[in-house]
C-alpha positions in Angstrom: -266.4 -40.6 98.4 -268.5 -40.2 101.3 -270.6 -42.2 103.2 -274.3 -42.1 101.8 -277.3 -44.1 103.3 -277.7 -47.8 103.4 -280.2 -48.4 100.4 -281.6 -51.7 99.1 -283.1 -49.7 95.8 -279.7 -48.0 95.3 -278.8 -51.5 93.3 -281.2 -51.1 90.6 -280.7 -50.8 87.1 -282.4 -47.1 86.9 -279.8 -46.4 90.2 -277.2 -47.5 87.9 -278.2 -45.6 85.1 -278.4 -42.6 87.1 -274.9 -42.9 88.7 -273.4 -43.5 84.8 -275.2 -40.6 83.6 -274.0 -38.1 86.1 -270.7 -39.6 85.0 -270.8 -38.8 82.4 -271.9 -35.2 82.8 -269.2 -34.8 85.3 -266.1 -36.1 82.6 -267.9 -33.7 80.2 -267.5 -30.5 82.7 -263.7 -31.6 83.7 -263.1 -31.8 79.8 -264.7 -28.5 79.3 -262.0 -27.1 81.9 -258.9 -28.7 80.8 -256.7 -27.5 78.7 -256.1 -29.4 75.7 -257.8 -32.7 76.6 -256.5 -35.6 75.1 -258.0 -38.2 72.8 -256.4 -41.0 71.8 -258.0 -44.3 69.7 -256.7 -48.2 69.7 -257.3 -51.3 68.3 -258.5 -53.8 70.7 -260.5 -57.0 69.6 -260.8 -55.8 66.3 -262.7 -52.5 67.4 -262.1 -49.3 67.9 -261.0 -47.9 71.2 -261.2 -44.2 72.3 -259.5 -42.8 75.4 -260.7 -39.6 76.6 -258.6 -38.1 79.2 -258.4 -34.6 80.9 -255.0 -34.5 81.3 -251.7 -35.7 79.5 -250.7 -37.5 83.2 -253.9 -39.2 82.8 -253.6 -40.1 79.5 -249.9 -41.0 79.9 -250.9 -43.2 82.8 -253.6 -45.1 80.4 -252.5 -45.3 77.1 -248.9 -45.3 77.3 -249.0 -49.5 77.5 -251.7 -49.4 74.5 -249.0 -47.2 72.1 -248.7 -50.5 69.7 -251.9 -50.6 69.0 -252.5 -46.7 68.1 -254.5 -46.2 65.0 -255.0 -42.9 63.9 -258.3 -41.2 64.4 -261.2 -43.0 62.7 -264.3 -40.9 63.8 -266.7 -42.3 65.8 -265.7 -45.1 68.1 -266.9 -48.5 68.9 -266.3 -47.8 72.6 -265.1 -44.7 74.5 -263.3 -44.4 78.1 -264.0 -40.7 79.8 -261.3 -40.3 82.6 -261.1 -37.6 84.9 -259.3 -37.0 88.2 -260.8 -34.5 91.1 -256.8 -33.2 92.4 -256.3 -31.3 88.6 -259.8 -30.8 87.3 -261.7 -30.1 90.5 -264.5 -32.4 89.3 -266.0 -35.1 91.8 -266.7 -38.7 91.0 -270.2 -39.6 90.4 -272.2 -40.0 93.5 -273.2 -43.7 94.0 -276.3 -43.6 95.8 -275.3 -45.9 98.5 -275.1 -49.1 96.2 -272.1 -49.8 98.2 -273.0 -50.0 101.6 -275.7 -52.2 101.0 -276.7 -54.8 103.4 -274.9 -58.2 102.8 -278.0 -60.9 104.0 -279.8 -62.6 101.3 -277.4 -61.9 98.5 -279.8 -64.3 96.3 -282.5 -61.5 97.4 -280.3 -59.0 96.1 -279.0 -60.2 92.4 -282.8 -61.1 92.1 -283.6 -57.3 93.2 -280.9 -56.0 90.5 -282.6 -57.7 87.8 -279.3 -57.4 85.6 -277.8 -61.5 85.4 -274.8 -60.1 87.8 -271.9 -60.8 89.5 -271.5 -59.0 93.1 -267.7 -58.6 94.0 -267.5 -58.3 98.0 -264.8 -57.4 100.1 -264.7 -56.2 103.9 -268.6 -56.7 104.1 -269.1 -54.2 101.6 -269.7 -54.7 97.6 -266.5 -53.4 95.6 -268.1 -54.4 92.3 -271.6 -55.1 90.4 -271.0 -56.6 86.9 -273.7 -57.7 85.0 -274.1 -58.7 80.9 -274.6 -54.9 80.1 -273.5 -52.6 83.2 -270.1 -52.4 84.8 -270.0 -50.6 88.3 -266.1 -50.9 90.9 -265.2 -48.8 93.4 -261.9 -49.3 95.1 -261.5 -47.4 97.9 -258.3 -47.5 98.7 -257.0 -46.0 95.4 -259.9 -43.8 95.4 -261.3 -45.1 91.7 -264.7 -45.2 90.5 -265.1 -47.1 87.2 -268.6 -47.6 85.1 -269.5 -48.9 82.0 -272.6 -49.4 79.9 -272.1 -51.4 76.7 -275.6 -50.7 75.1 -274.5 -46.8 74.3 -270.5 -47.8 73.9 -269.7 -45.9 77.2 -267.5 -45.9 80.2 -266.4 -43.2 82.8 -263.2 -43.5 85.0 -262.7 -41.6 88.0 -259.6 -40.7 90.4 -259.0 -38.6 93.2 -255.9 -38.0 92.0 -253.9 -39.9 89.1 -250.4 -40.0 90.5 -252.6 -42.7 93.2 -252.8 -45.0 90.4 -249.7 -44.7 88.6 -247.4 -47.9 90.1 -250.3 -49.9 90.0 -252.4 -48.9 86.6 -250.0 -47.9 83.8 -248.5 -51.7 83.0 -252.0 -53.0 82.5 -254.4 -50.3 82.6 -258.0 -51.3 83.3 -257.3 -55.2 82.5 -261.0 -56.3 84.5 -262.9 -53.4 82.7 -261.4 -54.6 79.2 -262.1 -58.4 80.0 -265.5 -57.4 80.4 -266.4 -55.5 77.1 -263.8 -57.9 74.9 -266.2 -60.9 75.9 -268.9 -59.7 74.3 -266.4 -60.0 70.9 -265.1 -63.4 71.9 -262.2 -62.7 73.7 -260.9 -63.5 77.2 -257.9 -61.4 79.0 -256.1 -64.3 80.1 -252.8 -64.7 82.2 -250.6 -65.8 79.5 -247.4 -64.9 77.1 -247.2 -65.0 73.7 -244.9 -64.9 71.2 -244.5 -66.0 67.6 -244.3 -65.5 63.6 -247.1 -63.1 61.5 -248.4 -66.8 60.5 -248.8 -68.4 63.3 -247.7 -68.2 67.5 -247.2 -69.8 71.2 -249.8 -69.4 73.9 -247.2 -69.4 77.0 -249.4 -70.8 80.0 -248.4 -71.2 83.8 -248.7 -70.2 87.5 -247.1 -67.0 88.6 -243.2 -67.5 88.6 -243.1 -70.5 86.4 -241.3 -68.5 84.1 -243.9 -67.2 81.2 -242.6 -63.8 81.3 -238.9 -64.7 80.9 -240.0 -67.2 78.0 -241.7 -64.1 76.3 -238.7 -62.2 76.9 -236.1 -64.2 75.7 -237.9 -63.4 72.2 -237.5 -60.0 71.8 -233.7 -60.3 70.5 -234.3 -63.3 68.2 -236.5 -64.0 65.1 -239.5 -64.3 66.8 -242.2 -61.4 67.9 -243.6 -60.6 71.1 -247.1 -60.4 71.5 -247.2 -60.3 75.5 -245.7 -61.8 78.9 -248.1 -61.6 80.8 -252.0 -60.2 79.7 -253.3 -61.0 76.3 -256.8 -61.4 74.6 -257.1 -64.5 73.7 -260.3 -65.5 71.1 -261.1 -68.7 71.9 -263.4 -69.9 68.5 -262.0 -72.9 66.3 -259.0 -71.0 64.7 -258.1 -68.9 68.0 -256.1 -66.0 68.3 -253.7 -64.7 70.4 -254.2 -60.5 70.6 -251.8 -57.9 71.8 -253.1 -56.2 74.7 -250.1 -54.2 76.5 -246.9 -53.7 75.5 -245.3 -53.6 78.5 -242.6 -56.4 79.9 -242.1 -57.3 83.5 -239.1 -58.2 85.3 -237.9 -58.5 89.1 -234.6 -56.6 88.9 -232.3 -59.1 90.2 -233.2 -61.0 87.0 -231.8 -58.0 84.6 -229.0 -59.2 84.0 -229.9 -62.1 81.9 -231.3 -59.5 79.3 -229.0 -56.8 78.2 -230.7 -55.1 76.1 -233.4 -54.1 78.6 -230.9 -53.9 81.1 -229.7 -51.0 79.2 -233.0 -48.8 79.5 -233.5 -49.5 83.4 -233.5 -46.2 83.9 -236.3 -45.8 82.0 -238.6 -48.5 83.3 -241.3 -48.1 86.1 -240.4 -49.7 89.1 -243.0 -51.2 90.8 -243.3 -51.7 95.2 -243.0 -55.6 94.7 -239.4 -55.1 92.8 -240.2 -55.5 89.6 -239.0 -53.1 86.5 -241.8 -52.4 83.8 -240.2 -51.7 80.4 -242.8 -49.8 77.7 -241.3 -52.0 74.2 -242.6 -49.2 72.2 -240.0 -47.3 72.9 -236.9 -49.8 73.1 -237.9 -52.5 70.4 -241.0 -51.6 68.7 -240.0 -54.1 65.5 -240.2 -56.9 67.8 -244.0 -56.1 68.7 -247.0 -57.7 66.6 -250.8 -56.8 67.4 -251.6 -60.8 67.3 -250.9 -64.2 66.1 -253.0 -67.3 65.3 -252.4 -69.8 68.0 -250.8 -72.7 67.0 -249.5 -74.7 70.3 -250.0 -73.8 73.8 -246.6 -74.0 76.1 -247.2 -75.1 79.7 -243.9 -73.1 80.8 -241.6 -74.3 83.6 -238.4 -73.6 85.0 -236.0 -75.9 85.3 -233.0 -74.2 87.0 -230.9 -76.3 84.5 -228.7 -74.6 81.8 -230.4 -76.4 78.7 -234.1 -75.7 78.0 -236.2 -78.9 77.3 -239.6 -79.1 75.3 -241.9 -82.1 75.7 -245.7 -83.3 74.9 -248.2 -82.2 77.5 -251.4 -83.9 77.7 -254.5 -81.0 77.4 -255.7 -81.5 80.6 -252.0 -80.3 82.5 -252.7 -76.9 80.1 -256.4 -76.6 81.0 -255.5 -76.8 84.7 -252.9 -74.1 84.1 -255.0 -71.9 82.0 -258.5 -72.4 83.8 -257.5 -72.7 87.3 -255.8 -69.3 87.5 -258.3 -67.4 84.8 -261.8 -68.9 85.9 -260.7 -67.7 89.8 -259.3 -64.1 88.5 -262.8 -63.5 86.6 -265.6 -65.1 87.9 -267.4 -63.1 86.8 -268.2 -64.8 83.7 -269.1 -68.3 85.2 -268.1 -71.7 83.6 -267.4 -69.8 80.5 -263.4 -69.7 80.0 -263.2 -73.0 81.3 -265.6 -74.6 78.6 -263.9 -72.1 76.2 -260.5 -73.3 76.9 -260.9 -77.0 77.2 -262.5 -76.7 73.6 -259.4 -74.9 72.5 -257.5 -77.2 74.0 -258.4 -80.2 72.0 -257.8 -78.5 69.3 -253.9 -77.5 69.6 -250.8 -79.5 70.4 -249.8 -79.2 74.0 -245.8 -79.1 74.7 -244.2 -78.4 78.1 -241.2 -76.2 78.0 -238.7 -76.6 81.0 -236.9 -73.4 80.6 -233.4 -72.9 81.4 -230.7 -70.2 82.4 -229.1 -70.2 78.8 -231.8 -67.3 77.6 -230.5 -68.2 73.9 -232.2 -71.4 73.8 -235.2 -70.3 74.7 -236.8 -68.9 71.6 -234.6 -71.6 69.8 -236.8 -74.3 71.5 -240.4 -72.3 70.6 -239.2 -72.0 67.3 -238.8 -75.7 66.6 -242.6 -76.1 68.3 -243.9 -73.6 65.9 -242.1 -75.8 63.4 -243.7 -79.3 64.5 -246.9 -78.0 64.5 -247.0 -76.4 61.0 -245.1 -79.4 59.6 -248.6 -81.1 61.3 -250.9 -79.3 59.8 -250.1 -79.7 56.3 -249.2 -83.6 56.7 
């Protein structure tokens, strides 16, 4: 990506729909060269998903966490991913017109100047993202990643230099912002959450990072109940909401392994991440235990306790709004006030427990079981 020209006009909507279009002709020329492109199509939020890749490492590295929610081909798509890399297609990213290196004063001057309701991500002095209602544009630099979308024609190109500079990072939760993005206009929210639960009815699992959501989710997987996710879902946030399968992926620092054997087993075949955590793809170890979504009937504020025995209690709404929004309305932005109003009406709505996990992984699902329980046994009183 080289270094263009400082440019105020470069952030204007016809800039942006210049630097999607060459995109678009540039996927189109890498397809024409590859040989045997891939395409691959998913449910997600109730629509239907096409991946378009030029390679099989590309689409390996994209769609391998969305394998649960493979449908066969249904024609024409709601929304469509092109994705390309330069190292095996000799294809360039789109050139971006200098959007990037615009100058920073008056960033009021500049959203006004963009004319698109948008969001300006800003890192190192330079913009990294512009999202508005209808246009997606990122560039990460140091993974060498264009990504655009455009929601009006159902539309969005990826680019990498090269994909084996995305693989630790990308293929347990491949383009998580990009998919928050277009799911909202659906409903949905990609929210940092677990889920597990029965075909009638499921757990929202809620918490900081390391209060034990994934292990919770985990502990499932070998007992009645189904996995949804540990850590990403979509989460529809209307008055019956729903808890939607996103990835099916599970995540695990290696030194906790040993508390679950039967993923223990396939550590060879997990990707291990920089951070020391093992990446399991359930498709291929338990894919019984794996259900595209469940109506949520209790959220979990999750917890753990150290002790053997795991404990559920009431939780007042407010202890799972400050779970939920605090970590979800600072990861997207983006999207204002939104989630937070969105969650504190779900909220009100669904009994709130907290779940003080312990290191007897048995109990666990035992203990979400018996909320499930309590909560249907509440709605038919």
């Amino acid at each position: 990506m080289p270094e263009l020209p400082k440019a105020r006009s470069a952030l204007s909507p016809e800039s942006f729909d210049e630097i999607f279009s060459r995109g678009l002709a540039a996927h189109a020329r890498a397809e024409a060269l590859a040989v045997g492109p891939i395409r691959r199509q998913f449910r997600i939020a109730g629509a239907t998903v096409e991946f378009r890749a030029t390679s099989i490492a590309l689409a390996m590295l994209f769609c391998d966490a969305l394998a649960h929610i493979e449908i066969p081909d249904e024609g024409e798509p709601d929304f469509t991913f092109h994705i390309w890399d330069e190292a095996s297609s000799g294809i360039d990213g789109p050139s971006l017109n200098g959007w990037e290196n615009t100058e920073l004063s008056g960033l009021s001057e500049i959203t006004e100047h963009v004319g698109l309701n948008c969001y300006l991500q800003v890192a190192h002095d330079r913009i990294t993202a512009l999202i508005g209602s209808d246009r997606y544009l990122q560039v990460d630099h140091d993974r060498a990643m264009v990504s655009a979308a455009h929601k009006p024609t159902g539309n969005a190109v990826v680019w990498l230099r090269s994909h084996n500079q995305g693989l630790k990072w990308e293929c347990g939760s491949p383009l998580l912002t990009m998919i928050n993005w277009w799911a909202s206009e659906f409903g949905y929210l990609a929210v940092h959450a677990g889920s597990v639960g029965r075909a009638d009815g499921g757990v929202l699992i809620v918490g900081r990072s390391g209060s034990g959501k994934s292990h919770a989710a985990i502990a499932c997987l070998e007992s009645d109940l189904f996995y949804v996710g540990d850590d990403h879902c979509l989460l529809s946030t209307n008055e019956h909401p729903i808890s939607t399968s996103l990835y099916s992926t599970a995540k695990l620092f290696l030194t906790d392994l040993h508390r679950f054997p039967t993923l223990q087993k396939n550590e060879k075949e997990a990707l291990l991440t920089p951070e020391g955590k093992a990446v399991f793809f359930l498709k291929g170890i338990l894919p019984d235990r794996l259900l595209p979504g469940v109506p949520v009937r209790a959220v979990l504020l999750s917890h753990f306790s150290g002790r053997r025995d795991t404990q559920v209690q009431p939780a007042h709404p407010s202890e799972a709004l400050l779970a939920m929004g605090s970590y979800n309305v600072l990861r997207w932005p983006s999207f204002g006030r939104t989630p937070l109003a969105r969650f504190a009406s779900m909220l009100r709505s669904l009994p709130c427990f907290r779940i003080e996990t312990g290191t007897d992984i048995s109990q666990i699902p035992r203990a979400i079981a018996s909320v499930l329980d309590r909560a249907q046994a509440s709605e038919t009183a």
